[in-house]
C-alpha positions as CSV (number, residue, x, y, z in Angstrom):
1,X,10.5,80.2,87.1
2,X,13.6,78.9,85.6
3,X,14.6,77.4,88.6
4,X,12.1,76.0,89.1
5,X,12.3,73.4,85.8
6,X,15.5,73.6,86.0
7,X,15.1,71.3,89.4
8,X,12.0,69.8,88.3
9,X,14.1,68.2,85.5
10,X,17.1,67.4,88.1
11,X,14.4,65.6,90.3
12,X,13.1,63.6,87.3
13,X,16.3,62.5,86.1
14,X,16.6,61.2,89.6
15,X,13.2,59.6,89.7
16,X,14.5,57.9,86.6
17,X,17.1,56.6,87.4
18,X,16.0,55.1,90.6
19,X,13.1,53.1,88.1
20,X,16.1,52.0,85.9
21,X,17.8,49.9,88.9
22,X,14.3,47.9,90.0
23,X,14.8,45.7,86.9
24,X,14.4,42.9,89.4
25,X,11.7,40.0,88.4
26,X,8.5,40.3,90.5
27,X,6.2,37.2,91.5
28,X,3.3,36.4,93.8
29,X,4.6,33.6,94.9
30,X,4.1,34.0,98.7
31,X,1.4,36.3,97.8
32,X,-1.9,35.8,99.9
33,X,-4.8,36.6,98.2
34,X,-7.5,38.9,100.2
35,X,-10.8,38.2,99.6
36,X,-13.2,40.7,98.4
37,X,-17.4,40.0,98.1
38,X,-18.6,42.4,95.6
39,X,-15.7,44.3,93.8
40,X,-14.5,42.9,90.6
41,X,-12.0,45.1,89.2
42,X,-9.7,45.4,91.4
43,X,-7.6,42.4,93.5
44,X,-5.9,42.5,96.9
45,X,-2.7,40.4,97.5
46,X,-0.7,40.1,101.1
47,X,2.8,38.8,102.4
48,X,4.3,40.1,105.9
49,X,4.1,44.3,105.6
50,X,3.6,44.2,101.8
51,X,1.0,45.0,99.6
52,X,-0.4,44.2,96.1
53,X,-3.0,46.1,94.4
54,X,-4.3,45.0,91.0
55,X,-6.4,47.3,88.8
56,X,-8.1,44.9,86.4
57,X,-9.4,47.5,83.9
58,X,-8.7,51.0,84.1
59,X,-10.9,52.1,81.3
60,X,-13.9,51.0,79.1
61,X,-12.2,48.3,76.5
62,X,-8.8,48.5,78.2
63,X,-6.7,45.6,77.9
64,X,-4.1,47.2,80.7
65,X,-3.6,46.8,84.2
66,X,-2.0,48.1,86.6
67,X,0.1,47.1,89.8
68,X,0.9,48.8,92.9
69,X,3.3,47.5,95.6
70,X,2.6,49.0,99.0
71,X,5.9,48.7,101.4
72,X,6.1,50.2,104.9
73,X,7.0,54.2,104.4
74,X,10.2,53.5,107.1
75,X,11.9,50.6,105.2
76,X,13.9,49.7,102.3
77,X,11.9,49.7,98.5
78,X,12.0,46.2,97.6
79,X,13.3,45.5,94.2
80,X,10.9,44.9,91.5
81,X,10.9,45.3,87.6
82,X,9.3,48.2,86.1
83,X,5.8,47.0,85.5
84,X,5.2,47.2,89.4
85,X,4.8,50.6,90.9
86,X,6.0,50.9,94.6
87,X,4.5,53.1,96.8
88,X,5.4,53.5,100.1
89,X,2.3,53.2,102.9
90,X,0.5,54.9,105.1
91,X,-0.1,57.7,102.4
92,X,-0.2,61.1,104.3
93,X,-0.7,63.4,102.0
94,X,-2.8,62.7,98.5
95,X,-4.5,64.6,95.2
96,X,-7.3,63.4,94.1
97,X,-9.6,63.7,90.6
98,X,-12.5,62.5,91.9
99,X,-15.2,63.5,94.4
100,X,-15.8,59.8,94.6
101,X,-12.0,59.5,96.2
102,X,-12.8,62.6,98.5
103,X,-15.9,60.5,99.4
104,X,-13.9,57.5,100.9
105,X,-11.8,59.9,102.5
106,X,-14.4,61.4,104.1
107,X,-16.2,57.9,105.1
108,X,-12.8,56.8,106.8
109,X,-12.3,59.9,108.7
110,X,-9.4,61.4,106.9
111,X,-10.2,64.1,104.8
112,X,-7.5,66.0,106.3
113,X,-5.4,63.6,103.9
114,X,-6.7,65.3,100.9
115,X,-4.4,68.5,99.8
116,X,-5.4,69.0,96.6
117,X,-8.0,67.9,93.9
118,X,-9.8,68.6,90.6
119,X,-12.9,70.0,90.1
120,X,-13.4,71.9,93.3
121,X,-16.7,73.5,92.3
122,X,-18.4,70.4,92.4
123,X,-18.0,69.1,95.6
124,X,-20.9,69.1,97.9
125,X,-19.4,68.0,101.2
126,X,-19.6,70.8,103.9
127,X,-16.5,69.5,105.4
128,X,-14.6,69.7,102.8
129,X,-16.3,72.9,101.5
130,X,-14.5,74.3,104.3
131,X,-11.3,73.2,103.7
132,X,-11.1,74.5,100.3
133,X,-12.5,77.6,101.8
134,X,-10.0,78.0,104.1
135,X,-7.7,77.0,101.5
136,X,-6.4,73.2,102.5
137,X,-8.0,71.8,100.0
138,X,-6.2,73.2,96.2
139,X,-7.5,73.3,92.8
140,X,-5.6,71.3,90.3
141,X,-7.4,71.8,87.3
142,X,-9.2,69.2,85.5
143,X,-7.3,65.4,84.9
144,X,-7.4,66.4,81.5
145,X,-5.4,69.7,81.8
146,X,-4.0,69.3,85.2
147,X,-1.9,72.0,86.6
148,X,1.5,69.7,87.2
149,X,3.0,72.8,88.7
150,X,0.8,72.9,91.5
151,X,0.8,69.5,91.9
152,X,4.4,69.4,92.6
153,X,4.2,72.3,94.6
154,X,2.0,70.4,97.1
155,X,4.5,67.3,97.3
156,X,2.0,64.8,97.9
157,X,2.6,61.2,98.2
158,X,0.5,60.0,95.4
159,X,-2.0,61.7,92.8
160,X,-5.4,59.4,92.3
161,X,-6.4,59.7,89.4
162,X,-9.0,58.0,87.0
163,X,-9.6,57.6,83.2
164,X,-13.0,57.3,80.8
165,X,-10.0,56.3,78.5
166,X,-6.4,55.8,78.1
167,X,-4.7,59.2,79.2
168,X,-0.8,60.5,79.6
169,X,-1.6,61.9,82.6
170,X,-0.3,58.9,84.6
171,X,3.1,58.4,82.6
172,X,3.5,62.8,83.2
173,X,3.1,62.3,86.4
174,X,5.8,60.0,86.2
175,X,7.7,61.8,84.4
176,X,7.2,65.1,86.9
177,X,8.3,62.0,89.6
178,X,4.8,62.0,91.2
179,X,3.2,58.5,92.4
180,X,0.0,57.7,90.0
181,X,-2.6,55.4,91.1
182,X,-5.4,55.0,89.2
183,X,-9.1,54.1,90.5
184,X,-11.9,52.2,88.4
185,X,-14.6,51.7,90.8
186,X,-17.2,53.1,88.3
187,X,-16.1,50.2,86.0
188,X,-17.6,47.8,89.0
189,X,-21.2,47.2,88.3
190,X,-23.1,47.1,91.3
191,X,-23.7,49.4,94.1
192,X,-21.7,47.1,96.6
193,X,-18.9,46.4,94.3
194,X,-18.0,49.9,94.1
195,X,-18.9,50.6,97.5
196,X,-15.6,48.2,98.6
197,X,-13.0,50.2,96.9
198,X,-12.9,51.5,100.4
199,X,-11.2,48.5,101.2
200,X,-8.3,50.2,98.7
201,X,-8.2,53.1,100.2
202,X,-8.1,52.0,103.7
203,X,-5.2,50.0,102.6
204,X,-3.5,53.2,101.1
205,X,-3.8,55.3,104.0
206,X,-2.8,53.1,106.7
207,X,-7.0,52.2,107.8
208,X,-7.4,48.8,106.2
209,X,-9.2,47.2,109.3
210,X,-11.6,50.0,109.6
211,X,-12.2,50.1,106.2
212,X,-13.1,46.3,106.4
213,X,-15.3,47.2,109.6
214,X,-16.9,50.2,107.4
215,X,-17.7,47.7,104.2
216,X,-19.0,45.3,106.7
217,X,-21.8,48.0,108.4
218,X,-22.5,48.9,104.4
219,X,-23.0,45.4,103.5
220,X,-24.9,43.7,106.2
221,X,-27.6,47.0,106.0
222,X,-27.9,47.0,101.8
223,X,-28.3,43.6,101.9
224,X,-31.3,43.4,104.4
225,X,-32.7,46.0,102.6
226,X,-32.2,44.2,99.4
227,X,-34.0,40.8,100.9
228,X,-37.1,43.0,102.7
229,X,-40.4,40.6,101.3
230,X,-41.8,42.6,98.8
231,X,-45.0,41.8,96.4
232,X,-44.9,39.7,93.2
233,X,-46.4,43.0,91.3
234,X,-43.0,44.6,90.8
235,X,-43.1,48.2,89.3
236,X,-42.1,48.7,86.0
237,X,-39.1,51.0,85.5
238,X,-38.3,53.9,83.2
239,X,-34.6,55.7,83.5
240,X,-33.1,58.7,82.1
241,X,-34.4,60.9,79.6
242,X,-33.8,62.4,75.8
243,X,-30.9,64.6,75.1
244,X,-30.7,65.9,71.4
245,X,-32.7,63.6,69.8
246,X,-31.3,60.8,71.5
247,X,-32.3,58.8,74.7
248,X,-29.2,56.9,76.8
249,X,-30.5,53.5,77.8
250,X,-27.9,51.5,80.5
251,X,-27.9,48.2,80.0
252,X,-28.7,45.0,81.6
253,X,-26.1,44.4,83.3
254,X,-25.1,47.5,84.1
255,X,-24.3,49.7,87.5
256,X,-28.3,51.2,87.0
257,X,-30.1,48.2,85.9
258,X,-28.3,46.2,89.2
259,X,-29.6,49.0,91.4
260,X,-33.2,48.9,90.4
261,X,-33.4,44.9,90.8
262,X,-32.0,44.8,94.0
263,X,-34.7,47.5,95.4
264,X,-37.0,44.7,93.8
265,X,-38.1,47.3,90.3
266,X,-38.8,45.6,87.1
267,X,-36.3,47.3,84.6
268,X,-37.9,47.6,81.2
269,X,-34.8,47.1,79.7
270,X,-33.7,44.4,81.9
271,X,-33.2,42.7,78.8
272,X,-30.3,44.2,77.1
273,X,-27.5,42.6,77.6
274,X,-23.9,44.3,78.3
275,X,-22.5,46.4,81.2
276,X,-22.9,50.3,79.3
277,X,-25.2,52.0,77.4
278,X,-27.6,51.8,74.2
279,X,-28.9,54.6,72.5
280,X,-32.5,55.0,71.2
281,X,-34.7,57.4,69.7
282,X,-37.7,58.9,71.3
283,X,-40.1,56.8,69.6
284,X,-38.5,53.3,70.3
285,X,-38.4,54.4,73.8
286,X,-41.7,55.3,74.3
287,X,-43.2,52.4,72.6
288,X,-41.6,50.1,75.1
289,X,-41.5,52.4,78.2
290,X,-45.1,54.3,77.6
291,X,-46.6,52.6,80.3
292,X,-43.9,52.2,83.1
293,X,-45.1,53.0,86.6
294,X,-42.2,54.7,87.8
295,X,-39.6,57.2,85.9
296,X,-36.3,57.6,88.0
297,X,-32.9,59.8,86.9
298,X,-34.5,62.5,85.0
299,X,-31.2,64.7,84.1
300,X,-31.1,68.4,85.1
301,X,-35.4,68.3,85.6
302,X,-36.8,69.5,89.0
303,X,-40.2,69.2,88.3
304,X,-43.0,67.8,86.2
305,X,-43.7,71.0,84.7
306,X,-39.5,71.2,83.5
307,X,-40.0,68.4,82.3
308,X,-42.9,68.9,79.8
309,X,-41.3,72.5,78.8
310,X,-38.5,70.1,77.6
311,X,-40.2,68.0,75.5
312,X,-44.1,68.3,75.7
313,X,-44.2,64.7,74.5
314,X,-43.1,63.1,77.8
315,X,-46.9,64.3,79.7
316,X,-47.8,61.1,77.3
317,X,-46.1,58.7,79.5
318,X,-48.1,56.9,82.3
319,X,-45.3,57.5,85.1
320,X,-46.3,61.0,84.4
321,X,-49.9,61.2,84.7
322,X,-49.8,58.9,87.7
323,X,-47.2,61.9,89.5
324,X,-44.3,59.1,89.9
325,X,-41.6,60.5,88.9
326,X,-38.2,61.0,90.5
327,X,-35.0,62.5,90.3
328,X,-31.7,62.1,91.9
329,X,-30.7,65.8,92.8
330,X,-32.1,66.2,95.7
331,X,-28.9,67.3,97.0
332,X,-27.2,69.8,95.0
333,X,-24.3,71.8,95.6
334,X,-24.7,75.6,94.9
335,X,-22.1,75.1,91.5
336,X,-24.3,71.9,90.3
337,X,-22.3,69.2,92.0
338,X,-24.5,66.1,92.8
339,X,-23.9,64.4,95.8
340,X,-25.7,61.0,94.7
341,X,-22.5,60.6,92.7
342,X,-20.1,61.8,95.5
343,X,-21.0,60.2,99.1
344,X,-23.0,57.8,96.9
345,X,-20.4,56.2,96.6
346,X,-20.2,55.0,100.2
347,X,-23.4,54.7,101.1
348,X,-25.1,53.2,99.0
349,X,-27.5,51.2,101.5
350,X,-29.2,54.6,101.8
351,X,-29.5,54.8,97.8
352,X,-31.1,51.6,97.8
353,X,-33.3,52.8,100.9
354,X,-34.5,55.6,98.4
355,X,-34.8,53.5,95.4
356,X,-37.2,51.0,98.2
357,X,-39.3,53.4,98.8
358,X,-40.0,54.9,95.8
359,X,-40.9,51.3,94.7
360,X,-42.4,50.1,97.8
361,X,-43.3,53.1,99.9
362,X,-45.2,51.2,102.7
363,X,-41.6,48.8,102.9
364,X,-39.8,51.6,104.5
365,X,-42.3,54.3,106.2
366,X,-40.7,55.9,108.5
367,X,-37.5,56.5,105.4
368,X,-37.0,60.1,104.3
369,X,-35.8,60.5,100.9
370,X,-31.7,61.6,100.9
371,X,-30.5,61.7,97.2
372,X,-33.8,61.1,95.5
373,X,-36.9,63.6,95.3
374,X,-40.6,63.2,94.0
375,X,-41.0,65.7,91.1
376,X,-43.9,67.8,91.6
C-alpha cells in the first residue's frame, strides 16, 4: 500500500509539472463556433483537429466556467495556459457520476466505454446491469466520497463528473493526475436542451457526426409532437407533492414547467418566474391547485390509495376524484433507480409522447405509456 502512494505522489508531481510548462496564452481566434439549437450551457468551438468545450455554469449560482481543449490522442499537446484543460480525443475509457452520462453512452452505442461509475445501484439499464454484473462496469463510491484509489486503479482517460455545488472533487482529481470534466445538462431548462449534450459527448468519444444525426432524429420527432393541433381547453396542471410540511413548486421557467407547455398543459404555476424551485405550504398550494385536472410527479406514490395514507387531505383535490393522476416511475429498477431520469435524458420525444397523452389522450391513441403510469 505504500507503494502504491508512494507512486501515486511520483505521478502527481509529474502531472504537475507538465501543467507548470502550458503557461502559454490561449485565444479563439481561429476558433469556429458550432452551432447548437436548444442547449444553453454549454458552447462548442472548432479549428482543424481541435476542440473547445465551454461549460457556462457548472452549478446553481456559479460564476465559474470551465474549458476543455480536445486534441487528437496521437499528436503533440498544444500549449495553453492553465485555465484550459487539454484532453486528448477519442476518449476510450471513462468514469462517470451520473446515470444521465451512462445514458448517452448507451444512446451512442458505446457503453462498452464506461469502466467505472457512481451509484451503481441505481442504474436501470439491462445492458449495463450486465456489465456491472459481470464486473466491467466498477463502483466508485459516491462524487461526494469517491473512492480515488479505484479510480486510479482503472486508469481511465477522464472522470465525468457533475456538481449541485462547487466541490474539490475536480481539483483532487487533478491532483491524483486524472482528467475532470464536468457536465451541467440538468442546469439546461428544457427537454431538448439537455437532450443535446449528446452532441458533447459524441465529441468526447470520437462520435460527433452520429451524435449530430442522433439529436437530429430526437428533434425533428419532439418537435412534431410538440406542434400536434390540440384544443384551446388546455388541462390545468398540478406537480409534485408535500414532503414534511412543505410542497416543492418548480418554477416558470424551469426544466418541468417547459415540459408541460410543450405537451400543450396549462401549468398552474406557469406564473412564477425563475428557472428552480419555490416552496409552499399545503394550504397555499391547495388553494391555487384544488381544482387542477391533472396531477403529474407524485414522489415515491404508486397509487391513489398511497397517496391518501400519506396525507388524507390530498382525496380533496379534483385531479383526484376525477382518477387523473400520474406518476413518473413506471420504470423502476429493483434498488429504486428511476429510469425517467436516466434514458430520459435522451429521449425525451417519448417523455413528451407521455406527458401528450396524458393531456390529450385521443392525440396519440395508439401511444403506450413508457416512464409515466395512471395511479389507480
Amino acid at each position: 500500500m505504500r507503494l502504491f502512494w508512494y507512486s501515486l505522489l511520483f505521478i502527481s508531481f509529474c502531472f504537475s509539472s507538465c501543467d507548470q510548462s502550458q503557461t502559454a496564452s490561449f485565444s479563439l481566434e481561429n476558433f469556429e463556433s458550432i452551432p447548437l439549437d436548444h442547449a444553453k450551457n454549454f458552447q462548442l468551438f472548432k479549428k482543424d483537429d481541435l476542440f473547445l468545450i465551454k461549460i457556462l455554469k457548472p452549478w446553481n449560482e456559479s460564476q465559474t466556467s470551465f474549458t476543455y481543449l480536445l486534441y487528437p490522442k496521437d499528436n503533440k499537446a498544444p500549449e495553453t495556459n492553465n485555465e484550459v484543460s487539454l484532453i486528448p480525443y477519442p476518449l476510450t475509457s471513462i468514469v462517470c457520476t451520473s446515470t444521465t452520462h451512462l445514458a448517452f453512452l448507451e444512446r451512442l452505442q458505446a457503453l462498452d466505454l464506461l469502466v467505472g461509475m457512481s451509484g451503481t445501484n441505481y442504474v436501470y439499464s439491462p445492458s449495463a446491469r450486465s456489465r456491472i454484473e459481470n464486473k466491467k462496469l466498477i463502483e466508485v463510491g459516491n462524487e461526494s466520497d469517491l473512492n480515488y484509489e479505484k479510480i486510479i486503479r482503472l486508469a481511465p482517460d477522464a472522470v465525468w463528473t457533475y456538481s449541485i455545488g462547487p466541490t474539490k472533487v475536480n481539483k483532487k482529481l487533478k491532483d491524483l493526475s486524472q482528467r475532470p470534466v464536468v457536465f451541467a445538462e440538468f442546469l439546461d431548462h428544457s427537454m431538448l436542451g439537455r437532450a443535446e449534450w449528446i452532441k458533447l459527448v459524441g465529441l468526447l468519444i470520437g462520435k460527433f457526426e452520429e451524435a449530430q444525426v442522433i439529436f437530429s432524429q430526437i428533434e425533428k420527432e419532439y418537435l412534431a409532437i410538440q406542434e400536434l393541433p390540440k384544443p384551446n381547453n388546455r388541462p390545468t396542471v398540478l406537480t409534485g407533492m408535500g414532503f414534511e410540511g412543505i410542497w416543492y413548486i418548480p418554477q416558470g421557467d424551469s426544466y418541468v414547467a417547459h415540459s408541460i407547455e410543450d405537451a400543450g398543459g396549462d401549468y398552474i404555476w406557469a406564473d412564477q418566474p425563475g428557472q428552480g424551485s419555490l416552496s409552499f405550504d399545503f394550504e397555499k398550494v391547495y388553494a391555487k391547485g384544488k381544482d387542477a385536472k391533472i396531477w403529474i410527479n407524485v414522489g415515491q406514490v404508486n397509487s391513489l390509495s398511497d397517496l391518501e395514507k400519506a396525507d388524507s387531505r390530498y382525496s380533496l383535490f379534483k385531479a383526484v376524484d376525477l382518477k387523473s393522476v400520474y406518476n413518473s416511475n413506471a420504470r423502476v429498477s429493483a434498488k429504486g433507480g428511476w429510469d425517467i431520469y436516466e434514458s430520459g435524458i435522451v429521449y425525451p420525444e417519448i417523455i413528451l409522447k407521455d406527458l401528450t397523452k396524458i393531456f390529450y389522450p385521443s392525440l396519440l391513441p395508439d401511444h403506450k405509456f413508457v416512464y409515466y403510469k395512471a395511479l389507480q
